[in-house]
C-alpha positions in Angstrom: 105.8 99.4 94.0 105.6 103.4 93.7 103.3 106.2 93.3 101.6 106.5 89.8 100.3 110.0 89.8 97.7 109.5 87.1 96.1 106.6 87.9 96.2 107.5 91.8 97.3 103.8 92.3 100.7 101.9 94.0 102.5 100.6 90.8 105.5 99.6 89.1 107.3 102.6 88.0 107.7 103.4 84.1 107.5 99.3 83.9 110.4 98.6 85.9 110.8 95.4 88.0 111.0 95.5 91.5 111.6 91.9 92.9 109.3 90.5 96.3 108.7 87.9 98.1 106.1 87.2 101.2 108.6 86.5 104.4 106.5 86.1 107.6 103.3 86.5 106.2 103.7 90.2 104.6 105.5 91.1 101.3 108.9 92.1 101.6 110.9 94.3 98.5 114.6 94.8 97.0 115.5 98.7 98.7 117.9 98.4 96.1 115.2 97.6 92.9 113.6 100.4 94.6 116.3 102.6 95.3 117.2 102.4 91.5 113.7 103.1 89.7 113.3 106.3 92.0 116.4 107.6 91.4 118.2 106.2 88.5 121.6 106.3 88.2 124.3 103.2 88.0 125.1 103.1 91.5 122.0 102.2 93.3 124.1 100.6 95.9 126.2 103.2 97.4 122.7 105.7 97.0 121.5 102.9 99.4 124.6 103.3 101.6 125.0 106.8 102.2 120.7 106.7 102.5 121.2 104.9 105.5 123.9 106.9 107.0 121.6 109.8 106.5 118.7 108.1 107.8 121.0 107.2 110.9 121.9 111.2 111.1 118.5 112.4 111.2 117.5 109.5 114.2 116.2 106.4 112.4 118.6 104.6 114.6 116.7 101.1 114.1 116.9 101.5 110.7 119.3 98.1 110.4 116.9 96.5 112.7 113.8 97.6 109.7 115.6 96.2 107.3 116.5 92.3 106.5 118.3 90.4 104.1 116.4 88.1 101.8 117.7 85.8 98.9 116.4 86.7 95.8 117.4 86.1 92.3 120.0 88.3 91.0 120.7 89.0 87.4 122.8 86.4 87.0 119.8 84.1 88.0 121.8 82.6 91.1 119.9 83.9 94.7 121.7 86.1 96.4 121.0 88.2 100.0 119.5 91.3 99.5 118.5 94.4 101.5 114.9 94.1 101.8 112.1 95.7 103.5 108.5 95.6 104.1 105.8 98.2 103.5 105.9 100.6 106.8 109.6 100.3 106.3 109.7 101.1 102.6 107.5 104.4 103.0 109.5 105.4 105.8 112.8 105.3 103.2 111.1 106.8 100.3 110.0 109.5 102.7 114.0 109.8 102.8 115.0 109.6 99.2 115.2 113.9 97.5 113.9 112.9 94.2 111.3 114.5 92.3 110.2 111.5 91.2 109.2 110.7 94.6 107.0 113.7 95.1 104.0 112.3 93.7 104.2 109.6 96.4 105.4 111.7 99.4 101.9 114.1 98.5 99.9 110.8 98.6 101.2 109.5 102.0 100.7 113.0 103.3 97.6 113.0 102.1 96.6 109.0 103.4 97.8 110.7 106.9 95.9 113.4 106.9 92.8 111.2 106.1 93.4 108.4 108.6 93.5 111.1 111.4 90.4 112.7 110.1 88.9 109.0 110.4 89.7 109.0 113.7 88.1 111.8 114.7 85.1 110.8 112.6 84.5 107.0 112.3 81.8 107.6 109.5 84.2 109.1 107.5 86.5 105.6 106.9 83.2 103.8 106.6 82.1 105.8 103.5 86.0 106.0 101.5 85.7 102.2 102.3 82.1 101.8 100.5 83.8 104.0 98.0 86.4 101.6 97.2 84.2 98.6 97.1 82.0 100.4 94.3 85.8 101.0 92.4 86.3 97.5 92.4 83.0 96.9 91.1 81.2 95.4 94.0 76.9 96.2 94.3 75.5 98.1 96.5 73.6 95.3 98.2 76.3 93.5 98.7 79.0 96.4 100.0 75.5 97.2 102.5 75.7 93.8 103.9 79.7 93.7 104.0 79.7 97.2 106.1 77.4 95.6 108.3 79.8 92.6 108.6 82.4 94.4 109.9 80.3 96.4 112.8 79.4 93.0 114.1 82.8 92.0 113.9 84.2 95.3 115.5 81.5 94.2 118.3 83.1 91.1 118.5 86.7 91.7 118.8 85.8 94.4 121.2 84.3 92.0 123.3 87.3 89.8 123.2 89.3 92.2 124.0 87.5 93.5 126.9 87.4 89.5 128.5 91.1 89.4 128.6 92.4 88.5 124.9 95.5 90.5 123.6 96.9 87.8 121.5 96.3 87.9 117.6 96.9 84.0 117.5 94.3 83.4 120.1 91.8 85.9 118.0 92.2 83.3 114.7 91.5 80.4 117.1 88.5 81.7 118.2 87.5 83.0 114.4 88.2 79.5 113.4 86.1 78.1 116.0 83.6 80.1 114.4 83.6 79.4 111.1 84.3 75.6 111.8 80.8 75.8 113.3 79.0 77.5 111.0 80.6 76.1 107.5 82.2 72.7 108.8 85.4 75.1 107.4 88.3 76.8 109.3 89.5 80.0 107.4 92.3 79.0 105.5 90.2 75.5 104.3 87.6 77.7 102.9 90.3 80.1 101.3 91.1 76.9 99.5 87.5 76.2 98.5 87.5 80.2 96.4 90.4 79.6 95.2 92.4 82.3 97.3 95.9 82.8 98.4 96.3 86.3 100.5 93.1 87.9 99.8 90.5 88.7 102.6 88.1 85.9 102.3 85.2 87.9 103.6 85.3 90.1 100.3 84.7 87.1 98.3 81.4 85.6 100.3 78.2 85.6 98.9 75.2 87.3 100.6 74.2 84.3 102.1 77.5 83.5 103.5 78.2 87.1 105.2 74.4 87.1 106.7 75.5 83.9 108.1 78.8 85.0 109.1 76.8 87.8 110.9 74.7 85.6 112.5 77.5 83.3 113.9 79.6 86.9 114.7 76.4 88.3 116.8 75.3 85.1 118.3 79.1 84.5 119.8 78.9 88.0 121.3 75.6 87.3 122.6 76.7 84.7 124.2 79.9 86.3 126.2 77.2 89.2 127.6 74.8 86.3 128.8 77.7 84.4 130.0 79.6 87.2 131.3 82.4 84.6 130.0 85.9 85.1 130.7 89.2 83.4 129.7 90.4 81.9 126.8 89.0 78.7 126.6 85.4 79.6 128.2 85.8 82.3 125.0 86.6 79.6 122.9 83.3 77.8 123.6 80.9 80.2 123.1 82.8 80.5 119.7 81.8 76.8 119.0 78.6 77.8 120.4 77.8 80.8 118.3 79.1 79.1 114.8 76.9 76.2 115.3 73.5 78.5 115.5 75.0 80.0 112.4 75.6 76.0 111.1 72.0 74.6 112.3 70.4 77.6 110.3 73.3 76.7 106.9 71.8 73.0 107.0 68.2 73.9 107.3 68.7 76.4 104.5 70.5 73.7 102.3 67.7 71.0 103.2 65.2 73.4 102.1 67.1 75.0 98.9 68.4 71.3 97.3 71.7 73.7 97.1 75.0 73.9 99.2 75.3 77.7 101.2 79.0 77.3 101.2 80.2 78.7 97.6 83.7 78.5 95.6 82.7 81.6 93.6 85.4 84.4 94.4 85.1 87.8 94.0 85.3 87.5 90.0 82.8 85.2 89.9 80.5 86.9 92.3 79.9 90.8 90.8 77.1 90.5 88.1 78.1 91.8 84.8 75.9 94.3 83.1 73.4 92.8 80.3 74.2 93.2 77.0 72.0 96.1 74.8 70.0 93.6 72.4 69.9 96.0 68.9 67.0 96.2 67.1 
């Protein structure tokens, strides 16, 4: 996973393998398979070794703490421990390594920096590079209009949680589950199952009518904690029940009325409309 200057994208450099694996819910990567395809060379391990006592000279001091050993298969096919890190951790060494080839990759996390603080000091400006990206992938405009506006109501929401008291991220997916339970008679990981996905956000891969409804459930719950002026965790987790089934009522009278389920297993693939084909004369 490094920098591919042309196509402006993380990729595997000149076609090299760099082995992964998810550990605690994030993917984790061989230092070493990376360590070797930025610098080449036959001794990627001692690179690695005096990297780290460099790191520990310039004040990285938890760098043994960032770093974990995974077993992954070696070349002689047996799985073996290996130096692994995750993403924050793996910028933070490349950051490190004096390579050219590196450059092209230190000039786009400079530039990713740069942006995020611009973001911060204007909000609109992440919204738009984030409609930007949908329309990369391919998404319509229709439907990256009615995905933006998902995400303000959920910003809404979360605010509100946090504002009664919640801090933990656990008790933020109970409540989200609560909500979706209510709306879609699904938790999030259920419906996952239903399009067919593994780590991907499942909101990018809802049709229309399931991110209005989303909204609805999203907006009603928040509602709901203003009325209530509701505090605590399990009062919170009501009103979640409470706002996903308004959202689930209006999914059932929708389905009486359409003959056809709300709740689709289309993913993302399945859901962006190709272009017609040009019929010749």
């Amino acid at each position: 996973m490094v920098f591919d200057s042309k196509s402006g994208k993380l990729a595997v450099f000149q076609g090299k393998h760099i082995r992964k694996i998810i550990h605690e819910g994030e993917w984790w990567f061989s230092v070493i398979d990376v360590i070797e395809t930025l610098v080449g060379g036959g001794r990627p391990r001692k690179y690695w070794n005096d990297l780290k006592k460099k790191l520990l000279a310039e004040g990285y001091a938890e760098v043994s703490e960032k770093i974990g050993q995974l077993k992954m298969a070696a070349p002689d096919g047996k799985m073996r421990l290996t130096d692994c890190a995750n993403t924050e951790t793996l910028f933070r060494l490349i950051q490190s390594v004096p390579s050219p080839k590196v450059e092209p990759l230190k000039r786009w996390l400079a530039r990713v920096g740069k942006e995020r603080i611009d973001e911060i000091e204007n909000p609109e400006l992440g919204m738009e590079r984030m409609k930007a990206l949908y329309e990369k992938k391919g998404y319509p405009k229709e439907w990256i209009d009615k995905r933006t506006r998902g995400i303000a109501v959920r910003q809404d929401l979360t605010d509100e949680w946090k504002n009664r008291g919640l801090r933990n991220s656990i008790e933020f997916a109970i409540l989200t589950n609560e909500i979706m339970q209510g709306a879609f008679d699904l938790d999030v990981e259920d419906y996952k199952q239903v399009k067919g996905l593994e780590r991907e956000n499942l909101r990018d891969h809802m049709t229309d009518m399931e991110l209005i409804l989303t909204m609805l459930a999203e907006a009603t719950t928040t509602k709901l904690h203003r009325d209530r002026d509701t505090l605590g965790f399990e009062p919170l987790k009501k009103d979640a029940r409470d706002g996903g089934s308004v959202a689930g009522r209006t999914r059932r009278d929708i389905e009486t009325q359409s003959g056809q389920p709300v709740v689709s297993s289309g993913n993302f693939r399945e859901l962006t409309p190709r272009k017609p084909k040009k019929i010749g004369r």
